[in-house]
N, C-alpha and C positions, 0 to 999 in steps of 0.2 A: 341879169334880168330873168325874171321868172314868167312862164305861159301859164296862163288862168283858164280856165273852164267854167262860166256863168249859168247857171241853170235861171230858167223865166218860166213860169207859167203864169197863171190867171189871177193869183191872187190881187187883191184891190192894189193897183200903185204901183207893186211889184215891178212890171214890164219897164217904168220910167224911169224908178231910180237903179234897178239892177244896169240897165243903160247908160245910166249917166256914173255909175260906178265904174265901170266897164270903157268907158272915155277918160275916168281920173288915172285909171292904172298905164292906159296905152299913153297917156300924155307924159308918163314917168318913161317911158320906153318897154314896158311888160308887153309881149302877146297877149292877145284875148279873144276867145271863142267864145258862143253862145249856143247852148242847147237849149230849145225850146218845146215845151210838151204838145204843142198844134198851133196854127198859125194865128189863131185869134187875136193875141196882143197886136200884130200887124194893126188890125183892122179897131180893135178898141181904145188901144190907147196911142193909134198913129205913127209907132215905130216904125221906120225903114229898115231893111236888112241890107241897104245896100252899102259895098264897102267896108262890111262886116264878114269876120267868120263866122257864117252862123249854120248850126242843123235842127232839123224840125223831127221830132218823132212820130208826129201821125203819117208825115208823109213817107216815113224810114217804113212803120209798122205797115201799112198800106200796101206798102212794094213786096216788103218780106211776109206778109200774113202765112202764108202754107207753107214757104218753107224755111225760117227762121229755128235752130233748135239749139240750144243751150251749149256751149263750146265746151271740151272737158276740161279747159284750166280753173271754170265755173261751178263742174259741178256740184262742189261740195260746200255753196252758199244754198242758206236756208231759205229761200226766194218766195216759199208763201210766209216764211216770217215778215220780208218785208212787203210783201202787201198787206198786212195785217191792217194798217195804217187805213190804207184806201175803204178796207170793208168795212172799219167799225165810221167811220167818216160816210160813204154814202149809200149803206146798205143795212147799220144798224139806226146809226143816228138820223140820218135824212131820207132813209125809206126808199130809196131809189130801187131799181126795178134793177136786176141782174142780168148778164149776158147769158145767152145761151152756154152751153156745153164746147169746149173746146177753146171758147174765144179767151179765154184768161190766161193756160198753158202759154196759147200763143203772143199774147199780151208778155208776158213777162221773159219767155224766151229772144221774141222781138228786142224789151228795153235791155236786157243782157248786152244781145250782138250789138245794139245801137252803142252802148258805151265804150264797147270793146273795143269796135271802129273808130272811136272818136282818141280811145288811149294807144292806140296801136299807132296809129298815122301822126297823132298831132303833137306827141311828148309834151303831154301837160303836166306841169307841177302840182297845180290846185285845184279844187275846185271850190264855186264860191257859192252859198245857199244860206237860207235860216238856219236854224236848227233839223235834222231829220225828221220831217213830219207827214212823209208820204213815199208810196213806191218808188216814184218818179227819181227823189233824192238819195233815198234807202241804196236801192239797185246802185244808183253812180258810186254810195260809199262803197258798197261791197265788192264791186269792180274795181274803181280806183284801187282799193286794200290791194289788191292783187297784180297791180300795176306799178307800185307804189306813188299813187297819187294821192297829196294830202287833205285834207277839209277844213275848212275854213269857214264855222258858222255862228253867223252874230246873232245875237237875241240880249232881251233888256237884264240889266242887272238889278239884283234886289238893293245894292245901294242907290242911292240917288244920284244919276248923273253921270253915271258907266254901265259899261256895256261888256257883256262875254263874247270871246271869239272860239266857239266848241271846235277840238279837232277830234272831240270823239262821237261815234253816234250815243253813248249814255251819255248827255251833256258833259261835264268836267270831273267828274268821278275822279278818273284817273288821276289827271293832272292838278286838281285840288289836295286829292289825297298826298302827292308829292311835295308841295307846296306847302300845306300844314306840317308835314314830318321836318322841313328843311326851313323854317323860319325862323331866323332868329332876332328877335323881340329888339335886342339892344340897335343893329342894325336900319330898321322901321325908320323913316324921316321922321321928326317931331309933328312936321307940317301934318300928315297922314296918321299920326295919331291922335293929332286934334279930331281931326274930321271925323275917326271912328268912335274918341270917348265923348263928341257932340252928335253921334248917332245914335251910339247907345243909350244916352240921357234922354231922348226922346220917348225911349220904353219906359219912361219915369212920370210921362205925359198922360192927357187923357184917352188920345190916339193914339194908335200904331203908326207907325209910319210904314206906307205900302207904295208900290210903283203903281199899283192898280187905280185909274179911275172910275168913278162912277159916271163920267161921264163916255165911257169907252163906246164906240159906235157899234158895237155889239149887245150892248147893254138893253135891258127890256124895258128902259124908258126914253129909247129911243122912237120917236114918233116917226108913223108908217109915212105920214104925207110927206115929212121933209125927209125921210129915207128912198124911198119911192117918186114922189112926185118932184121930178127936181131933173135940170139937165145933165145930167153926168148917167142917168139912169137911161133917161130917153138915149144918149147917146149909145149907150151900153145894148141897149137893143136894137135900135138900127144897125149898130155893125155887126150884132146877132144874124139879122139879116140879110145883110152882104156878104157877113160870112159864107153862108148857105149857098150862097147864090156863088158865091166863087171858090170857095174849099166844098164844098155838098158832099164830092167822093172822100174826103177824109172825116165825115163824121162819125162810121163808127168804129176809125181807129181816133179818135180825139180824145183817148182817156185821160180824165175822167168829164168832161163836158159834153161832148156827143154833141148832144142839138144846144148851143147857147142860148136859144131864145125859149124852149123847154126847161131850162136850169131856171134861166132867170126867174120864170114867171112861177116854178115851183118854186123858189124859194120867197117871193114876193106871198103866195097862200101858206106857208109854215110859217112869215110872220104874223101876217094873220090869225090863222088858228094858234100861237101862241100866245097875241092879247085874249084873246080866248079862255085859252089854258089858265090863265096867270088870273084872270076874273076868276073863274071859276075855282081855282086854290087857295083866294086870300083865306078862308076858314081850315087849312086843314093843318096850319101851323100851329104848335104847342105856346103854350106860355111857360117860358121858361124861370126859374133863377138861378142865378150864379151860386148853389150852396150844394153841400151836401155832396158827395163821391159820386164822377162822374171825369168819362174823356169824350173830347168835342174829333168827331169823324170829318173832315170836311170834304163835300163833295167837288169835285174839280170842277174846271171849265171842260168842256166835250164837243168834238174831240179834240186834241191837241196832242202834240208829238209827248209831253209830257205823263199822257196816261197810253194812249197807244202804242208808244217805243218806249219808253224809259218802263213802265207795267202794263206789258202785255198780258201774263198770267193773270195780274190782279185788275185789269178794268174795268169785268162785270161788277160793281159796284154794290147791286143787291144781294149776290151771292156772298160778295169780302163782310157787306155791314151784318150780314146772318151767323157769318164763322167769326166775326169779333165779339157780336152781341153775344152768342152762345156759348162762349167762353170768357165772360166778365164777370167776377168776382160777384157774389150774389151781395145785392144793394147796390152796384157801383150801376148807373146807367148809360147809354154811350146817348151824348147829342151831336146828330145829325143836322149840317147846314150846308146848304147847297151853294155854290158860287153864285154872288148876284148876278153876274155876265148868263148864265147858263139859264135863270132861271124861266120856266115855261115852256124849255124846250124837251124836256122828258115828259114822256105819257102820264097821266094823270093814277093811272093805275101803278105806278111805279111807287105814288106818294102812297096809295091806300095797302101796301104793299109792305111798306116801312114802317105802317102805321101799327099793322099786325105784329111787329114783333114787341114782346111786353117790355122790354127795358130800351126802348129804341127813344128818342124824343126829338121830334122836326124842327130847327130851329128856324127861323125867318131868316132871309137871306139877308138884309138890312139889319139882322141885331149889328151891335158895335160887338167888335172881337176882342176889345182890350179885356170888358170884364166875366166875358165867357173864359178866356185864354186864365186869366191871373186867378179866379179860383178854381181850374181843373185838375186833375189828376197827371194832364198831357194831353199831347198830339197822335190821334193814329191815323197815319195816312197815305195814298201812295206817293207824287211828290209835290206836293202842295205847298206855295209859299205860305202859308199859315203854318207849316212846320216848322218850317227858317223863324218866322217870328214868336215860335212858342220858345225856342233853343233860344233866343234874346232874348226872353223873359225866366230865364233858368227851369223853365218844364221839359218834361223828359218826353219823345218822338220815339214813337213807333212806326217807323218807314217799311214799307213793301216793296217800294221801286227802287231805282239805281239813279240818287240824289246826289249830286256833291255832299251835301250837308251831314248824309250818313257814318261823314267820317268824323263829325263833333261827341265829344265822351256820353252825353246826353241821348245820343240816339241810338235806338235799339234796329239794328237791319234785320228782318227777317224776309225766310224768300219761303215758309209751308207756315198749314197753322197749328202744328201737332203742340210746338209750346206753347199756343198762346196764353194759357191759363197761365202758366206758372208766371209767365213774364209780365202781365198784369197785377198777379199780385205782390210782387215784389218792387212795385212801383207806388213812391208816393207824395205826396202835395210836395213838400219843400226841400228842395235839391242845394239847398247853402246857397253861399256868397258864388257866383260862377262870374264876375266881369272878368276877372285876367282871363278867365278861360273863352270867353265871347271876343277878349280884345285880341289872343293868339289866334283865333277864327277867323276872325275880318281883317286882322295884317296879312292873313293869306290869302282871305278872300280877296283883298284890294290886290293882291300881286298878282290875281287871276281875271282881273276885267281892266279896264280899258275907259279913259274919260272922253264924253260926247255920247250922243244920241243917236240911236240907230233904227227906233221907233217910228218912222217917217208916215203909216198912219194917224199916228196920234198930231201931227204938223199941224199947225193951225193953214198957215199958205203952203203954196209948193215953195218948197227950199231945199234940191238936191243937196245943196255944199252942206247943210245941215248933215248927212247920212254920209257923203263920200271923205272928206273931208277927217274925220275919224277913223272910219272904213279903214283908207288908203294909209292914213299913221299906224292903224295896230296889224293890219297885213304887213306891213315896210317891215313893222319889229318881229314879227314871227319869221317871217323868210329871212330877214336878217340873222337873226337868231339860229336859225337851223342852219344856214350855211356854215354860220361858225363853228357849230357843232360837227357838220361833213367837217369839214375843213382839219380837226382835230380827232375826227377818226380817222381818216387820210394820214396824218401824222404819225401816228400809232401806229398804223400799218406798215411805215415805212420804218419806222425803229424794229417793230419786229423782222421783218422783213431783213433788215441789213444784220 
């Protein structure tokens, strides 16, 4: 049996099913701890801590503020790397107001000692999170690393109908790249080659096949009254207010929420001011055609661990689209398209801004991708599933961030922009027949996810067994898995040994 370490914080839902995930593992006989970033879920989504192992960071951060200082087995984690996460999240992107001087130091020396204590006393094996998409996460991997504590983080898979379990913080890098070196094609079930050459034949379609909906509750046609006016929001802020009234002294260690009823209600005026934005930009989009030389740039969703962790050097976006544009082969233009989920939440200044450079072109976030994708030159991007789906359509990817996908023959990894000229022009429209080479891709990719659903905002009802249920089979196989691997280092050691 293995001990688990659960991270919770505020995200929508979050606090119920990391819970109820957290009751499927101990019903298998697992330990299971909770870390929580401030006491809120308590009070928003009704959780009891009772009879649970649980610890709360505001209340840790709160005690230790002044004298909290980074332990020397830590020091040589790059610790404003991971807050990186936290600042383009609510200080570039959401405009939040910054702490004073000192309080950050102590902020992050604070979440240090907090994990430390929790791996020192409590011999945890894992710990359980999305993906790395914040300090709060970041910090437990960088610690854990040093602990040997492993990670264990689900997010949705670009196939349909599985799910990735990251043990790395660059998503699967690693363990993709492994996975593609060591496939061997004859080996594949028949069954699971069905599935991938009835994948592939989709890119033969007049759509792409995407996991993304346009129905996503982030999406900007999402309407304010039924987002806003609705009991789950009301609820949301009255425990705003109970909060206050009963944690009050842990507000301003409750990073990053502080005052809930301040968040909420800023973030209720940013949707706003972005139906706003979005009236006021339907004119500034290009009319485009699919002819003639040219690579489609796509703007990510923002922010997400995606552009924040996986490209941190690259996420100023207008600075990357300026050092691609100014190095693209004179004629070849680059078109710019922004994620629909994203769109109207960049300053408007941002678009007139793209608009100045002369080979740049804004696409509507709504074009369809199949016929921008099929007549382009390529993909340039940091890690964008529209990269994944250019490499299904045999175009060639230019990646900045640290993708799994980087390791497909098609894709160009770069980390400066000193080549990019040359790399662009030695790029161009038609890269041959590539299915066996898509289909050696996605028999590794399918060895690297996991079948069931782990998207539990997208749930139409609640349905924990929906998310634990999966959850709980591809943890069993990973720690399975690794044991047996101890188990035959162990081995090893004792042949040498004797």
């Amino acid at each position: 049996m293995s001990a688990f370490l659960i991270l919770i914080n505020n995200a929508p839902q979050m606090p119920v099913y990391h819970t109820k995930l957290g009751e499927a593992l101990e019903q298998r006989g697992h330990q299971v701890y909770y870390a929580y970033s401030d006491h809120l879920p308590f009070l928003t989504d009704h959780i009891s801590p009772e009879g649970k192992k649980v610890f709360v960071f505001s209340s840790y951060f709160r005690e230790h503020y002044k004298t909290a200082v980074v332990p020397e087995k830590y020091r040589g984690i790059n610790l404003w790397e991971t807050f990186y996460a936290d600042y383009d999240r609510f200080f570039v992107n959401y405009r939040f107001k910054p702490r004073g001087h000192g309080y950050y130091e102590a902020l992050m020396a604070n979440m240090v000692s907090f994990f430390d204590d929790i791996f020192t006393t409590c011999s945890i094996d894992y710990f359980i999170y999305e993906n790395i998409s914040n300090s709060f996460a970041h910090v437990c991997y960088q610690v854990g690393a040093l602990n040997n504590v492993g990670f264990l983080g689900y997010c949705v898979s670009r196939m349909p109908g599985r799910f990735e379990i990251q043990t790395e913080r660059f998503n699967t890098v690693q363990l993709f790249s492994h996975a593609y070196d060591n496939v061997e094609m004859s080996e594949v079930p028949e069954s699971v080659m069905k599935d991938i050459d009835t994948y592939l034949d989709r890119y033969e379609e007049d759509k792409i096949p995407t996991y993304h909906s346009f129905s996503h509750p982030l999406s900007y046609k999402t309407s304010l009254i039924k987002k806003y006016v609705s009991g789950e929001k009301v609820r949301m802020f009255t425990s705003g207010f109970k909060y206050l009234r009963k944690y009050g002294a842990d507000v301003k260690y409750s990073f990053p929420v502080h005052n809930p009823v301040k968040m909420y209600t800023h973030f209720f005026f940013r949707q706003l001011n972005r139906k706003l934005k979005i009236f006021r930009s339907r004119w500034i989009f290009d009319k485009v055609k699919p002819e003639g030389n040219y690579f489609v740039f796509p703007m990510q969703m923002k922010p997400e661990s995606s552009t924040s962790v996986w490209a941190r050097h690259f996420v100023d976006e207008i600075s990357l689209i300026k050092n691609i544009a100014f190095n693209l082969p004179f004629g070849t233009l680059l078109y710019v398209k922004e994620h629909f989920v994203n769109l109207g939440n960049l300053p408007f200044e941002v678009y007139q801004e793209l608009k100045r450079i002369p080979n740049v072109r804004l696409v509507h976030p709504l074009e369809p991708n199949k016929p921008l994708l099929q007549h382009s030159l390529g993909i340039i991007t940091l890690t964008s599933t529209m990269g994944f789906e250019a490499l299904m359509m045999g175009k060639m990817v230019v990646a900045f961030g640290d993708i799994f996908y980087k390791k497909h023959p098609l894709c160009i990894s770069v980390k400066s922009f000193e080549d990019l000229y040359t790399i662009f022009s030695a790029i161009k429209k038609d890269n041959g027949k590539v299915r066996d080479i898509n289909r050696r891709f996605l028999a590794a990719y399918y060895n690297c996810t996991y079948e069931g659903n782990v998207n539990y905002i997208a749930y139409g009802s609640f349905d924990p067994e929906r998310f634990t249920v999966p959850m709980v089979q591809a943890i069993s196989a990973i720690t399975a898995r690794k044991q047996t691997e101890v188990v035959r280092e162990e081995d090893t050691l004792d042949v040498v040994n004797v």
